[in-house]
C-alpha positions in Angstrom: -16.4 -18.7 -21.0 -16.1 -15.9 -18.0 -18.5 -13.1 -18.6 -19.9 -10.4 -16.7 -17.6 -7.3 -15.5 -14.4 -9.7 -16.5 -12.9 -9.1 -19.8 -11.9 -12.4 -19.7 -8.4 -12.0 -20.6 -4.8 -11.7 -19.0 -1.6 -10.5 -21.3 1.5 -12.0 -20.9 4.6 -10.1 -21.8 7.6 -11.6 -21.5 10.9 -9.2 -21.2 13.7 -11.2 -22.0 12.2 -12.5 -25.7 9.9 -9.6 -26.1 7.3 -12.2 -26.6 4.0 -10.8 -25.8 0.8 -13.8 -25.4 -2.8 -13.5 -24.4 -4.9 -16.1 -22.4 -7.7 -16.8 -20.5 -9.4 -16.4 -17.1 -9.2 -19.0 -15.3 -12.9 -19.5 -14.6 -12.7 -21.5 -11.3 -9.7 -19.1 -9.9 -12.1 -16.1 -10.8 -14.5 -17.6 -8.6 -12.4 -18.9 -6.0 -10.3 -15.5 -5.6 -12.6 -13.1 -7.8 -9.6 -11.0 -9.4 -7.3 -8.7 -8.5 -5.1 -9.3 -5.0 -6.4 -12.8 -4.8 -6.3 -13.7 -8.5 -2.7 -12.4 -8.8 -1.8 -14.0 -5.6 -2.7 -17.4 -7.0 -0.4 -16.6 -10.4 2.3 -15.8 -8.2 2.5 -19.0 -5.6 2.0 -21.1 -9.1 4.2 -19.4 -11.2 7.2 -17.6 -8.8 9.6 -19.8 -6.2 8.9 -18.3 -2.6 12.7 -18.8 -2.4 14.3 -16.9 -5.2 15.9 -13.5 -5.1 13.0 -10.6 -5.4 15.2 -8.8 -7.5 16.4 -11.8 -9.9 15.0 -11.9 -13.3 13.0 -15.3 -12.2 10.1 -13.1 -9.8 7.2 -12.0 -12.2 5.2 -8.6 -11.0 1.0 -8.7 -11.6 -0.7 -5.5 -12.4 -4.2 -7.0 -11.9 -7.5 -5.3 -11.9 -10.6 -6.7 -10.1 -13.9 -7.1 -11.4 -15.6 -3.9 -10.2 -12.7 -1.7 -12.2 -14.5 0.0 -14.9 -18.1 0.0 -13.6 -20.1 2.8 -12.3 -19.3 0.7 -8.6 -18.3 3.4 -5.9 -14.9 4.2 -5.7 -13.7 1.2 -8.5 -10.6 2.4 -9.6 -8.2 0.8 -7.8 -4.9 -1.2 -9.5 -3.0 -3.7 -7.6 0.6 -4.8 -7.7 1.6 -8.0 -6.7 5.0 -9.8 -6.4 7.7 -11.2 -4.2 8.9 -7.9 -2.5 12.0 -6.4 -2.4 11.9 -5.0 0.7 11.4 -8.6 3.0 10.9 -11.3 0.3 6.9 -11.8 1.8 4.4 -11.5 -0.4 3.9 -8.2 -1.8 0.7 -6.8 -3.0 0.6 -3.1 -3.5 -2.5 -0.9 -4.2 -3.1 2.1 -5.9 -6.2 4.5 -7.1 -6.4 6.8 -9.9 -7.7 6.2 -13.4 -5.3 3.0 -14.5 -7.3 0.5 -13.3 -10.1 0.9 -15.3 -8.4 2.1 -18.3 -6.3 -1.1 -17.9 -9.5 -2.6 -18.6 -10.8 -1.1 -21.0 -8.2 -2.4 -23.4 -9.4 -5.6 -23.2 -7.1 -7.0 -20.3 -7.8 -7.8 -16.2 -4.1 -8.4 -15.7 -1.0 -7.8 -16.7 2.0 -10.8 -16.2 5.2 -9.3 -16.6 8.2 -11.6 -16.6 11.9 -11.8 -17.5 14.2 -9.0 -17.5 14.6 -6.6 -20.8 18.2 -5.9 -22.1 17.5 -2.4 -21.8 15.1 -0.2 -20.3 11.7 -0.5 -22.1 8.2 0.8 -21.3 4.6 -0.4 -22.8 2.1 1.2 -24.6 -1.5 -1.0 -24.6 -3.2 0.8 -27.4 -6.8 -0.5 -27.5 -5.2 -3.5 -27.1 -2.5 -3.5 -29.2 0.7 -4.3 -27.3 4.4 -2.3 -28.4 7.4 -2.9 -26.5 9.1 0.7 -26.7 12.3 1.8 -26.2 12.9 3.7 -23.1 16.7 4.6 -22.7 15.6 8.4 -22.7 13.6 8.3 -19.9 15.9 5.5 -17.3 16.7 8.8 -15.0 13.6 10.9 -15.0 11.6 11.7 -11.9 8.3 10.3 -11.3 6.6 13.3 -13.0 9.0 13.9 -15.7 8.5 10.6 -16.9 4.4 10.6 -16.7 4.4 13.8 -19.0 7.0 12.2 -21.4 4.8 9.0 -22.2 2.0 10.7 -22.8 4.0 13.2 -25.4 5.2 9.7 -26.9 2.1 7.8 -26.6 -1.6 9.5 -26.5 -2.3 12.4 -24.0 -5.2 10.8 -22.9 -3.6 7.8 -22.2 -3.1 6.7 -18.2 0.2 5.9 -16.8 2.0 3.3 -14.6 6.6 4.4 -13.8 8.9 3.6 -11.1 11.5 7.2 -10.8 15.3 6.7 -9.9 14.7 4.9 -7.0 13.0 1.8 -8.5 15.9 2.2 -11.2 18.5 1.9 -8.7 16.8 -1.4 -6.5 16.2 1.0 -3.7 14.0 -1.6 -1.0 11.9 0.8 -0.3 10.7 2.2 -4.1 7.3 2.7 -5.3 5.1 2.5 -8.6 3.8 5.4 -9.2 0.7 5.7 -11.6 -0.5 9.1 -13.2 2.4 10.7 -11.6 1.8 11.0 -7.8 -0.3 8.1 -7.0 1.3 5.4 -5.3 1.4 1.4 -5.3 3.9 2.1 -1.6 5.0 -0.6 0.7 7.3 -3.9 0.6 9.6 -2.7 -2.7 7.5 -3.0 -5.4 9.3 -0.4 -7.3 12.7 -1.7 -7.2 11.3 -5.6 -8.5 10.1 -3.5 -11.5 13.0 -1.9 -11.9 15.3 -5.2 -11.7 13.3 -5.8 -15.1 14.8 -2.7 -16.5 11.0 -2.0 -17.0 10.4 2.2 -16.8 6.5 2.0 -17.0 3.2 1.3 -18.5 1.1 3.4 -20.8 -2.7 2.3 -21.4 -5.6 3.8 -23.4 -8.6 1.9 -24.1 -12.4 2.1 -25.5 -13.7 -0.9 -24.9 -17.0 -0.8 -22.6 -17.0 -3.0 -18.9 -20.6 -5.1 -19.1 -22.3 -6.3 -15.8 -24.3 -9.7 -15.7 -27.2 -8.3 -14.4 -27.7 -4.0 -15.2 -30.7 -3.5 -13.6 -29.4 -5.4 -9.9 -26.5 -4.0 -10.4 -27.5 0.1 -10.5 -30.2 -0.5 -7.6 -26.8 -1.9 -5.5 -24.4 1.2 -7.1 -26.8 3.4 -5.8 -27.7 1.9 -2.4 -24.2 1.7 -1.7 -23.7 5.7 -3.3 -26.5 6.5 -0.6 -24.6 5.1 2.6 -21.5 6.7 1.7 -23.0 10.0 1.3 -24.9 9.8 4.5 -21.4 8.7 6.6 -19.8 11.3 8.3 -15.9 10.1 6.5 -16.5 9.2 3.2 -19.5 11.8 2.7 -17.8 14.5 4.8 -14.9 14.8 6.4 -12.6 13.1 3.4 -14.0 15.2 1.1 -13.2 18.3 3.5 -10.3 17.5 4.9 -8.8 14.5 3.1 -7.2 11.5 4.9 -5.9 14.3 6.9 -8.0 14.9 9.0 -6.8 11.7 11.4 -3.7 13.7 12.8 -6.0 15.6 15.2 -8.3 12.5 15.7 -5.5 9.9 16.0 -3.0 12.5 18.9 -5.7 13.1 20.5 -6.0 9.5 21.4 -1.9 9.3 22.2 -1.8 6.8 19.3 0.7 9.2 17.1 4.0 8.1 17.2 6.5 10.2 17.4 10.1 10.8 16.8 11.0 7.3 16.0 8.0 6.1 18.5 10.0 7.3 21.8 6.4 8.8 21.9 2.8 8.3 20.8 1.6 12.1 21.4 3.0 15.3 19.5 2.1 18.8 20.8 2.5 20.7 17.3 0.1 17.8 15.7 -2.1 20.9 14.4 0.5 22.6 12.6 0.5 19.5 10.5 -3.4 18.7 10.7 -5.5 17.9 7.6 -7.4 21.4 9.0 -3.8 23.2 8.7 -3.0 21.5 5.3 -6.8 23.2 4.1 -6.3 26.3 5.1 -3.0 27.1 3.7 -2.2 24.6 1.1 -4.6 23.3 -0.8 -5.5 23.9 -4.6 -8.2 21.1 -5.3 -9.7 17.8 -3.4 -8.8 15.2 -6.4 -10.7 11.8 -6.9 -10.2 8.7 -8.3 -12.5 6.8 -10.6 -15.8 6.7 -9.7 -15.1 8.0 -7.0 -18.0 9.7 -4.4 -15.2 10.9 -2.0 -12.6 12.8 -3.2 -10.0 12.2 -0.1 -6.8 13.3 -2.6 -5.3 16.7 -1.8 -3.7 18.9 -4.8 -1.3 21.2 -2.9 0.8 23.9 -3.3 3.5 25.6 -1.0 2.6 29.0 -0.7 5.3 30.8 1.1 9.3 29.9 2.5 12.1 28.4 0.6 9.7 26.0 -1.3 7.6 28.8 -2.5 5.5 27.4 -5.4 6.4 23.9 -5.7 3.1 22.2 -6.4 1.7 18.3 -6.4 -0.3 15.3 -5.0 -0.9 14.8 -0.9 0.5 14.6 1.0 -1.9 12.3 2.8 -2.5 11.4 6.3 0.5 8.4 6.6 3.0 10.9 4.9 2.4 13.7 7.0 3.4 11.2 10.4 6.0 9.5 9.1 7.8 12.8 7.4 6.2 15.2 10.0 5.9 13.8 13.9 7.7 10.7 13.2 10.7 13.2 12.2 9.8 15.3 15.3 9.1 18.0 12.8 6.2 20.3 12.4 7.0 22.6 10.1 4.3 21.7 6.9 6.1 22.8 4.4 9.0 21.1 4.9 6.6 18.0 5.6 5.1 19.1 2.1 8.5 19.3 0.1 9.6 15.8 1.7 6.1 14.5 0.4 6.7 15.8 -3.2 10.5 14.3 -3.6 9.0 10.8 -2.7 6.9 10.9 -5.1 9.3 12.2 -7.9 11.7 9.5 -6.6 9.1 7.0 -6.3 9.6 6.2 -3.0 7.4 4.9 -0.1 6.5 8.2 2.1 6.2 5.5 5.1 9.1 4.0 5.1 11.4 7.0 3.8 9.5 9.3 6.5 10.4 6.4 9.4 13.9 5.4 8.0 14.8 9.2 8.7 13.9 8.6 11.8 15.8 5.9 12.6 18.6 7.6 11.2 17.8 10.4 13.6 17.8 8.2 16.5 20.9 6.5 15.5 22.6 9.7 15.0 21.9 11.6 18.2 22.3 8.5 20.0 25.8 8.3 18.9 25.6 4.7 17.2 25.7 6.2 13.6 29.5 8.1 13.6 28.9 11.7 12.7 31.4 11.4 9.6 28.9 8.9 7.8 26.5 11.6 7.9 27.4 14.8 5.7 24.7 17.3 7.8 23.6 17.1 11.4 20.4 14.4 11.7 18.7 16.1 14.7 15.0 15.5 15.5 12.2 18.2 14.8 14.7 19.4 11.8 12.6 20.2 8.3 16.0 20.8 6.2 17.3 17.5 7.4 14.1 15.8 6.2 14.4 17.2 2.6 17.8 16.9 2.1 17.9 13.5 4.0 14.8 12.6 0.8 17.4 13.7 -1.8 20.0 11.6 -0.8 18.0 8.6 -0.4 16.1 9.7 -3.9 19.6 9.7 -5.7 21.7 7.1 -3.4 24.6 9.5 -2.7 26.9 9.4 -0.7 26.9 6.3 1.9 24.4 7.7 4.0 22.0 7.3 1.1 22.4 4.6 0.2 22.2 3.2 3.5 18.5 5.2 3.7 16.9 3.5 0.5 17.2 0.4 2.3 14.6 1.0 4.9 15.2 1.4 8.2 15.8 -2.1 9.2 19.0 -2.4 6.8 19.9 1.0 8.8 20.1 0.4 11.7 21.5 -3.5 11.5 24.5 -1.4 9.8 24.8 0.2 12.9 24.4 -2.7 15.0 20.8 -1.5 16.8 18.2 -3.3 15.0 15.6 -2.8 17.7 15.9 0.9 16.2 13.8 -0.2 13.5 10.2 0.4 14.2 9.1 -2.3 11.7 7.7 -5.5 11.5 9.0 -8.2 9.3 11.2 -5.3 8.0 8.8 -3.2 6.8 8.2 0.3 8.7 4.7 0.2 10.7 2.3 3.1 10.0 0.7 6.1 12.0 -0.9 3.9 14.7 1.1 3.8 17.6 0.1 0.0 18.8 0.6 1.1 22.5 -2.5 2.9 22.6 -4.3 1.3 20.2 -4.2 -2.6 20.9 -5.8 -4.6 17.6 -3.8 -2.9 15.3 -0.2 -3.6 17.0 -1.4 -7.6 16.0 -2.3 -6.4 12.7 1.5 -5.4 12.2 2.7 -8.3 13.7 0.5 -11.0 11.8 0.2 -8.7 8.3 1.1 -11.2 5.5 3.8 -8.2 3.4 4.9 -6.4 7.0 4.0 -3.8 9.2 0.8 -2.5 7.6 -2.6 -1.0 8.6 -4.6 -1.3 5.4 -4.4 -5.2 5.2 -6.7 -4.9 8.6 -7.6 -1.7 9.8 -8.7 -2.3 12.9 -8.6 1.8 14.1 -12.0 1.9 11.7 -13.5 0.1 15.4 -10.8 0.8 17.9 -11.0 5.0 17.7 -13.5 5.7 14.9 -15.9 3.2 16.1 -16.5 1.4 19.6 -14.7 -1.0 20.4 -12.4 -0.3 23.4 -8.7 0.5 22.3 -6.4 -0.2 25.4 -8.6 -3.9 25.6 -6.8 -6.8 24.4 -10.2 -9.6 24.7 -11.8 -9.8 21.6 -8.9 -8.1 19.2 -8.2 -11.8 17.3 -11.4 -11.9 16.3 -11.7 -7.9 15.0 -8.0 -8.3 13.3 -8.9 -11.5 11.2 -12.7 -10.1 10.2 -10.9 -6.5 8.9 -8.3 -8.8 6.8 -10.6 -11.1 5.3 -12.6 -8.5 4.2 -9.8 -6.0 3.2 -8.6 -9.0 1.0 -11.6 -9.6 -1.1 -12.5 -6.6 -0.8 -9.0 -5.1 -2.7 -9.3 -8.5 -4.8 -13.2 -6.8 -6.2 -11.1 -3.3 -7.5 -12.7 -0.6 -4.9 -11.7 1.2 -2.4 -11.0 0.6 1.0 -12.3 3.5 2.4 -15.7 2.7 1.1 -15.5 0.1 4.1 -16.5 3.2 6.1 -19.9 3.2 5.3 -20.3 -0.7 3.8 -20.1 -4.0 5.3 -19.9 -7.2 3.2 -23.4 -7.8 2.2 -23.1 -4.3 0.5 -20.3 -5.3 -1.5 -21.0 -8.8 -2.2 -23.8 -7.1 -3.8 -21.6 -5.2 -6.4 -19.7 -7.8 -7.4 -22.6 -10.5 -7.3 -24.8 -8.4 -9.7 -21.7 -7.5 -11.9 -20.0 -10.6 -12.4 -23.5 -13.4 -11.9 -20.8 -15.3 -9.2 -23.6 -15.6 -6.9 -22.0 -14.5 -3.8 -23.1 -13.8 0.1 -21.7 -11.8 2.6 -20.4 -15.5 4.3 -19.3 -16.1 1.1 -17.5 -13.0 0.1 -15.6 -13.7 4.2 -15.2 -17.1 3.3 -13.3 -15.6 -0.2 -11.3 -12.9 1.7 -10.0 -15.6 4.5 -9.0 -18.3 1.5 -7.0 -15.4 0.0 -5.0 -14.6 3.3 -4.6 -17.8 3.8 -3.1 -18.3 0.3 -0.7 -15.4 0.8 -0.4 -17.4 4.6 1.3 -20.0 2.5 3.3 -18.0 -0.1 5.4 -16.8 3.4 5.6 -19.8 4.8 7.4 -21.5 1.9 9.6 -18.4 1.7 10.8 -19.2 5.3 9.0 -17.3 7.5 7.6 -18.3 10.9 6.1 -17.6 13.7 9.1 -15.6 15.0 8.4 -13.1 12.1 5.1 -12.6 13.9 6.6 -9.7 16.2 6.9 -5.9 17.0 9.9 -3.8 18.0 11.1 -4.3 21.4 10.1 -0.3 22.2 6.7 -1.2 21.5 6.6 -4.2 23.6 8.7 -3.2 26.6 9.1 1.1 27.1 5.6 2.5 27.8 4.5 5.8 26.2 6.0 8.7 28.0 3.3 11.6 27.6 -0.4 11.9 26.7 -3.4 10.0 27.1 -2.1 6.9 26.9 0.7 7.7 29.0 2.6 4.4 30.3 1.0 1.7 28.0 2.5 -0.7 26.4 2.0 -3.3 24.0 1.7 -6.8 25.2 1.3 -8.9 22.0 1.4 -12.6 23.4 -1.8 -11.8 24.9 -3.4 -11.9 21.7 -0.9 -13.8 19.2 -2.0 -17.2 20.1 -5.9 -16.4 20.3 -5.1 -14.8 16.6 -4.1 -18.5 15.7 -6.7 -20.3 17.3 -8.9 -17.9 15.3 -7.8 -18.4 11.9 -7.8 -22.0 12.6 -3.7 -22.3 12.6 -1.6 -24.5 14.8 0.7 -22.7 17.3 3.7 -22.1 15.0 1.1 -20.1 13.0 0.8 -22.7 10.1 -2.9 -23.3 8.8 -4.5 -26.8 9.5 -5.0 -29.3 7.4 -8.3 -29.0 8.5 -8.4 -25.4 7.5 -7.0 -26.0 4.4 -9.6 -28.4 3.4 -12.0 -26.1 4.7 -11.0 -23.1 2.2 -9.9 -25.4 -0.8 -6.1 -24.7 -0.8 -5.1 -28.5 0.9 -3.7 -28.9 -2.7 -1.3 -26.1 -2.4 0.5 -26.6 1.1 
């Protein structure tokens, strides 16, 4: 029988019967993936065909919790969501803060399997673990926000709430799930496989306490690890002052931002958009999640112009790139506004922000025809953005639906492609890999897409030492940051606790709170069997090594201004070291070796 910080229980609920079932953790996967992104991983490469169509009724979406959600560990709040995603058909895993997590747990549950397809649109309601199937007809339609208030009318008002908004209910690729109204579970689709369930959301309350195997362990590593992070100068400073932010100025001054659609990787007006800018005229409150030493979220409010008074979450440091410098546009508010619709949309602020971009670039290049769009799609324009949001929000007119496909569908429609600053079709984030070397392979080798927080390698290449226009040694940084990113999201905290703590520091945590006795090498070991696992999920789904790739304007046109004027990305230095490192042969396929070495030689 699992014990410790596990509840040591996972509800099934199917849609298509209505049958709801309860079972147990699997003890040896606990130990072998401790929860979470690794847990829910292993459910999905059992239970799901890497083959099938995301959005067909057959692909199941986990909302798992790890084993530090509901503790007093730092920053354990965190809810992942895991399923084949919509947006490339990789394996998607999506994270998200807040307060779910741990109220998720507190009814009794570490995971949620959700399968089938409901006739019509239903939502949940885990009542101190009592499961009801509700009716949700009234709310198919509602924004993000709308729909967050409504449950808790219908439900408790204390409970915590999981919903995808109009653009999950409409498939849109690019559609998020949104908890507790503005915070998002972004990247690779999630949203719209929820929504091909005719599933509207989640509402949880609990009151059942989270034990620890060993208290008194467990509060001496809680408050070790407390101590670090209030001594570093992110997590115990400039988050809290400036939230997320605060990388715009950090990250330009580098000549890593890119901008309008990547033609360039420095923008002048960066500090109109700045985490320093957003403080001083914007924001209400810092917000934090549970547990939570930090308090990086931003509650805003637009205090002058034409969105006078409009209020919400963020935006954070990836939304204002991609709908600020990646637009070419520095007006805040606008950057602000653009923010807010995403969220009431449920919609991925990367991947909206860069597939208006694209659609920029296609438009003044002349390859989009100017009657497919119904407004002008210049650069550097902040009406454009917003009203470009709406459409993609709603799906009107052709051009949007076009846009809630990503940009990759985009520009493929317009027969450019290479427009489409994405990897494995999913739009790259605020780290322009020209001038910032490890975390271009990151994109290229990430197991859902283009993504930085699967390996953030900017933690060493500009906030720490290591040199970022070097390619030797950037194999070895990329796979350490993504082994330990993946146990470390499979554990239920934060990655930006990673700041101030290394492995030993969390293997401590979850160690003391679960009794898996557990190293740092271990706790590696855990995080590289996970990636690996995921590793095998893609390749079964077809991809290859060919997948493993960045646009050709990051590999070929260097950047045109700023320090780090005329660079370029040349990826082949380090793709085949990045094999040799994780121990895979050169078509990027894992050993048999390997496999034996991790335990997974069973599941090739």
């Amino acid at each position: 029988m699992i014990s410790g910080s596990y509840q040591g229980k996972i509800l099934r609920v199917n849609l298509t019967s209505g049958n709801v079932k309860v079972e147990a953790i699997n003890e040896e996967w606990a130990k072998k993936y401790i929860g979470g992104r690794g847990y829910g991983t292993r459910i999905i490469l059992k239970e799901v065909d890497p083959n099938i169509d995301p959005l067909s009724k057959e692909n199941k979406v986990i909302i798992a919790t790890g084993p530090l959600d509901g503790t007093l560990a730092p920053s354990s709040g965190r809810v992942m969501v895991i399923t084949k995603g919509a947006l490339n058909g990789a394996i998607a895993c999506s994270n998200s803060g807040g307060h779910f997590g741990p109220a998720l747990k507190q009814t009794g549950y570490d995971m949620i399997i959700l399968e089938g397809k409901a006739k019509e649109p239903v939502y949940l309601w885990i009542n101190k673990g009592k499961v009801e199937i509700k009716c949700a007809k009234h709310l198919w339609g509602k924004l993000v926000d709308e729909t967050d208030k409504l449950m808790r009318e219908e439900t408790h008002p204390e409970a915590e709430t999981m919903a995808i908004g109009p653009a999950g209910e409409k498939l849109a690729l690019i559609a998020n799930v949104m908890f507790n109204g503005h915070r998002a579970a972004g990247r690779t689709g999630v949203g719209a496989v929820v929504g091909s369930k005719n599933l509207k959301g989640i509402a949880v309350r609990g009151n059942l306490a989270v034990n620890v195997a060993d208290s008194e362990k467990f509060m001496e590593a809680v408050c070790e690890t407390r101590d670090i992070l209030s001594k570093d100068a992110f997590s115990g400073g400039g988050a809290a002052l400036y939230g997320t932010a605060m990388l715009v100025n950090v990250i330009n001054s580098v000549g890593g931002f890119p901008t309008r659609n990547a033609h360039d990787a420095y923008f002048p007006e960066a500090e109109k958009i700045s985490g320093e800018t957003l403080r001083d005229k914007n924001l209400i409150r810092n917000e934090g999640c549970a547990e939570c030493p930090i308090g990086c979220g931003r509650v805003t409010e637009i205090k002058e112009g034409k969105y006078k008074g409009e209020h919400g979450g963020g935006p954070e440091y990836e939304s204002i790139w991609a709908l600020g410098a990646m637009c070419g546009i520095s007006d805040l508010n606008a950057v602000i506004m653009a923010n807010y619709l995403c969220d009431r949309y449920g919609m991925d602020t990367i991947s909206a922000g860069s597939t208006v971009a694209c659609a920029m670039d296609l438009y003044e290049n002349g390859f989009m025809p100017k009657d497919d769009a119904p407004f002008t799609l210049n650069f550097g324009s902040g009406n454009t953005l917003v009203e470009s949001i709406k459409l993609m929000g709603e799906q009107k007119e052709k051009l949007g639906k076009l846009l809630a496909q990503g940009s990759y569908r985009l520009a493929e429609h317009y027969g450019h492609p290479e427009l489409s600053m994405s990897a494995k079709k999913q739009e790259f984030p605020a780290y322009d890999p020209r001038a910032i070397k490890g975390i271009g392979l990151e994109y290229a080798t990430s197991n859902r897409g283009a993504c930085h927080v699967r390996g953030y390698t900017i933690a060493a290449e500009v906030l720490g030492t290591a040199d970022r226009l070097k390619y030797e040694g950037k194999a070895e940084l990329a796979k350490t940051f993504q082994d330990l990113t993946a146990a470390l999201d499979s554990t239920g905290i934060c990655l930006f606790t990673t700041f101030g703590l290394v492995g030993k520091n969390i293997a401590a945590l979850y160690s003391t709170a679960t009794g898996n006795e557990c190293d740092e090498k271990e706790f590696m070991k855990i995080g590289e069997r996970i990636w690996n696992l995921e590793k095998l999920f893609n390749l079964k789904a077809g991809f290859t090594r060919k997948d493993d790739t960045l646009p050709p304007r990051i590999t070929k046109e260097p950047i045109k201004t700023g320090p780090s004027k005329g660079e370029i990305e040349k990826l082949d230095k380090m793709l085949d070291d990045y094999y040799k490192v994780r121990g895979w042969d050169e078509k990027s396929v894992p050993t048999k070796e390997k496999l034996e070495e991790l335990g997974l030689s069973q599941l090739k």
